[in-house]
N, C-alpha and C positions, 0 to 999 in steps of 0.2 A: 504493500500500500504506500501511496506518498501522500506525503503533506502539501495542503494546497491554500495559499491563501489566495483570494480575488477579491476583484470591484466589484462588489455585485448590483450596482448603480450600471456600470457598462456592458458588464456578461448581461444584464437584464435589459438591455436596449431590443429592440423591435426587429428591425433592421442590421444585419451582422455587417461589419466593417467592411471595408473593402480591400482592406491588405492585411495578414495575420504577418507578424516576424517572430522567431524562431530564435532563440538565444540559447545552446544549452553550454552549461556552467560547472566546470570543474576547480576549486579554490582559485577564482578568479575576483578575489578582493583588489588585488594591487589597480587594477587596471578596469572597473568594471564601471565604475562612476563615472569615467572618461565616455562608456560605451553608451552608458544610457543617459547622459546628458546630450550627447550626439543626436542619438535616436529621436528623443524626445519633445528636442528643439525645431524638428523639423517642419518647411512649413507645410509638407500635405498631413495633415493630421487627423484623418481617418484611417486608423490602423491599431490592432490590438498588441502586443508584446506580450509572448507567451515566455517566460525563464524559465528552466528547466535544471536543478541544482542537484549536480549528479555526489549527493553526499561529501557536500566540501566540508575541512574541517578547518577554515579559515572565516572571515568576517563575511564572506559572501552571504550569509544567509539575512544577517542584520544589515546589511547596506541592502538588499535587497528589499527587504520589510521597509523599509524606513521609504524607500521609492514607491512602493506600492500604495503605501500612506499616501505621498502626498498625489500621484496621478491613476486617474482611472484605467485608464485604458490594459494598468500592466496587471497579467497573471505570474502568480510566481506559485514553481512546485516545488519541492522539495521532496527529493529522492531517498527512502529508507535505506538505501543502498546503492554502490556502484552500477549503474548498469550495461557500462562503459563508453567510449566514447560516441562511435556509430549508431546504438542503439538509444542514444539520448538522444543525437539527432532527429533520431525516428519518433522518438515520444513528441517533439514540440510540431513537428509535421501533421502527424495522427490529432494532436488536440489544435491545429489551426481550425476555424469555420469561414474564413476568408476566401473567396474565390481565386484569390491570387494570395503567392506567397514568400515570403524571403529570409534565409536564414540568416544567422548575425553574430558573431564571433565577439566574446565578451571584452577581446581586448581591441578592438580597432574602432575608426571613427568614420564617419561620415559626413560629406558637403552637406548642408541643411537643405540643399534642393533633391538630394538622392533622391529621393521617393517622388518629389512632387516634377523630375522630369523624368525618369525611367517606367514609373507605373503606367502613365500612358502610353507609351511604347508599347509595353508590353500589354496593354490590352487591346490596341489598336490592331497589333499584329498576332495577337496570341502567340508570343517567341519569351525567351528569357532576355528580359534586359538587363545589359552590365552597363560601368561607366569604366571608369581607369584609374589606375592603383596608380600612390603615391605611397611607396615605403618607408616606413620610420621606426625608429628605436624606439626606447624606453620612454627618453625624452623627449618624445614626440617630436625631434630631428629627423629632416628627410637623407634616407641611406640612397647610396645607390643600389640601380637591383636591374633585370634585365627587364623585368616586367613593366617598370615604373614606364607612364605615358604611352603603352600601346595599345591599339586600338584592336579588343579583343571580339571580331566579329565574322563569323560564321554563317554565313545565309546562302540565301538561292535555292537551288533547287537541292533536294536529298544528301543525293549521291559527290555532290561539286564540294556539299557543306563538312557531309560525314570524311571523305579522303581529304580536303586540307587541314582538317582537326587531330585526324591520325596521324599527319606527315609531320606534323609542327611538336619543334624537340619541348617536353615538361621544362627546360630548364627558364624557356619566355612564359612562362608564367600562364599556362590556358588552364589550369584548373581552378584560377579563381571566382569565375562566373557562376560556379554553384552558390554566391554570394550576392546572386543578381536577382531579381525579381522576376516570376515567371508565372504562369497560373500551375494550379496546383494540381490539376489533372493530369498534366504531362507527367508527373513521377508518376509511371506505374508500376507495378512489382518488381520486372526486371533491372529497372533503374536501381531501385534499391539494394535488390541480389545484390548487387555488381558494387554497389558501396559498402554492401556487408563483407563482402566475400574475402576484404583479406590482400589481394593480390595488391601489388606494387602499382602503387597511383591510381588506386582504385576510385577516386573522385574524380580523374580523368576518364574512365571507364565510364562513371555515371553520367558524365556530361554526354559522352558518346553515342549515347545508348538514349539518350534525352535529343540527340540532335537526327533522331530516327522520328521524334512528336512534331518538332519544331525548331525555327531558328537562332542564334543567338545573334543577336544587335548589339552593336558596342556604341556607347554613346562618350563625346571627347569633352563634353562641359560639364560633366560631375565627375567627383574621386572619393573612393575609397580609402581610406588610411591603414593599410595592410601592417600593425606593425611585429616585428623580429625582435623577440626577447630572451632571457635565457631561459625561459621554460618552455618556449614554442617550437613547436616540431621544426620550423622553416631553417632557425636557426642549430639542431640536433641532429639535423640530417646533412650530409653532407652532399650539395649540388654536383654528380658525375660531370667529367670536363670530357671525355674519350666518348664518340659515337656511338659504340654498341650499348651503353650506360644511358645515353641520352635519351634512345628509343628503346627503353628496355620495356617497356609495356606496348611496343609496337603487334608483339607478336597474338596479344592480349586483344589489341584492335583485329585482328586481320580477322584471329578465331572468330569475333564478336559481326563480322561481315558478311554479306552476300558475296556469292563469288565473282560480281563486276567489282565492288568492290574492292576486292581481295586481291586480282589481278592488274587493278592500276594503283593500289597502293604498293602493290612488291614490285611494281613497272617503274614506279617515279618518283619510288625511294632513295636510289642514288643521286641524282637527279638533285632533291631538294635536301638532301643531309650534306652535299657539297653547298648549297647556298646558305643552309642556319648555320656550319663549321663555318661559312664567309664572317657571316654579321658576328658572329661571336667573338670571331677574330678581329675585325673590327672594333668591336667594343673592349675589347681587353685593348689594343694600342691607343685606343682613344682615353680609357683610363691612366694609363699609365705617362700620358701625354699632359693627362689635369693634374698629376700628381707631381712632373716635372717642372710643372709651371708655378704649382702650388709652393715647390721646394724653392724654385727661379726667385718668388715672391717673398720668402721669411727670409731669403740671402738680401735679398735687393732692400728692403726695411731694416734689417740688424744694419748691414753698411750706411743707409742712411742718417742711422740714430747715433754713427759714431761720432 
């Protein structure tokens, strides 16, 4: 059983919202107030907040209560036990009544327009709509990252959307749009398998597997605040640099494909892992370019100050 506290001013409304968000919570006090001051301030503000408090044994539970105090809109549970990560995810999914839906990671922030320019997107076109990540530390300083500022968008017709999603290496950042707004019909059971299941970038699977419903939209005038901390997987796992590392859920796509599919994703494979090995390469000289300039720059100031 879990413990649930609600508005029941807002659960008791007539009319159910029109976007449910999904936050589930694992000792996420350091960083959670950041998330739901984010969330809150937003200015489309028909939407419920469903937290999901997978048995933390840090302050989350009383920063959590203390928010449900003061705004209606947010549900908060709390979990008699672990039920771990993916499976939480699934609890705030199952208790959304929203037509559309979007999940919400207790440590990151949002533009105050997130919702009130992507929801329409996404209902316009029934697709998943994303904006564009801006990564940051602790200190809510922007990092560099490969994902930061690109334009995460997947459309067209089926077949054109599902092989450039397979081909594109995990390390530009395409599994973040499971953080987009999309309606909630699209997760169907397989979607879910496939994030249960375990396998290696298995959120890239669910996206996969989701862009079999529909498309995903990237929109470049709202951001995400992605941030890399010392308890976040992003930061715990180490980014592979060597090709077969890169596509190592490739093989996980092909399984997952019809066989046109299958045959022009193994056809123009080489093909497009020489041009993400290009940009990668690119971006490492181009860092390593700000770094020298960065050094060019504390030389040039210490000599000036003498």
């Amino acid at each position: 059983m879990d413990q649930r506290i609600e508005n029941l001013n807002y659960s008791g409304k007539a009319e159910k919202p029109q976007v449910s968000i999904g936050m589930p919570v694992h000792n996420g006090a350091k960083f959670i107030r950041g998330a739901l001051d984010s969330l809150l301030s937003q200015t489309f503000t028909d939407f419920e907040l469903i937290i999901s408090d997978n048995a933390s044994t840090d302050d989350t539970e009383a920063i959590c209560c203390e928010y449900v105090a003061k705004d209606k809109r947010i549900r908060y549970v709390r979990q008699k036990k672990n039920l771990g990560a993916v499976a939480n995810f699934k609890y705030v999914l199952d208790e959304a009544v929203a037509e559309y839906f979007m999940w919400a990671s207790s440590d990151d922030m949002w533009d105050k327009n997130w919702l009130a320019t992507l929801y329409p997107v996404a209902k316009e076109n029934k697709c998943l709509a994303f904006g564009t990540i801006r990564t940051i530390d602790e200190m809510d300083q922007i990092l560099r990252h490969p994902a930061n500022n690109r334009l995460f968008s997947y459309s067209g017709v089926k077949l054109l959307r599902r092989i450039k999603y397979a081909l594109e290496p995990n390390s530009l950042g395409k599994a973040n749009p499971i953080y987009g707004v999309f309606p909630k019909k699209v997760i169907n059971e397989e979607a879910i398998n496939l994030l249960s299941s375990g396998l290696y970038a298995a959120d890239t699977l669910f996206l996969y597997c989701i862009l079999k419903q529909c498309e995903i939209k990237g929109n470049k005038e709202v951001y995400i605040y992605k941030r890399i901390h010392q308890d976040c997987a992003s930061l715990n796992s180490q980014i592979p640099s060597n090709i077969i590392c890169l596509y190592a859920n490739l093989k996980n796509c092909v399984q997952l494909s019809v066989p046109l599919e299958r045959f022009l994703i193994i056809a123009l494979f080489p093909f497009t892992s020489v041009y993400y090995m290009a940009i990668q390469g690119l971006n490492d000289v181009y860092a390593m370019a700000i770094q020298a300039l960065n050094l060019l720059g504390r030389v040039f100031a210490r000599n000036s100050g003498k």
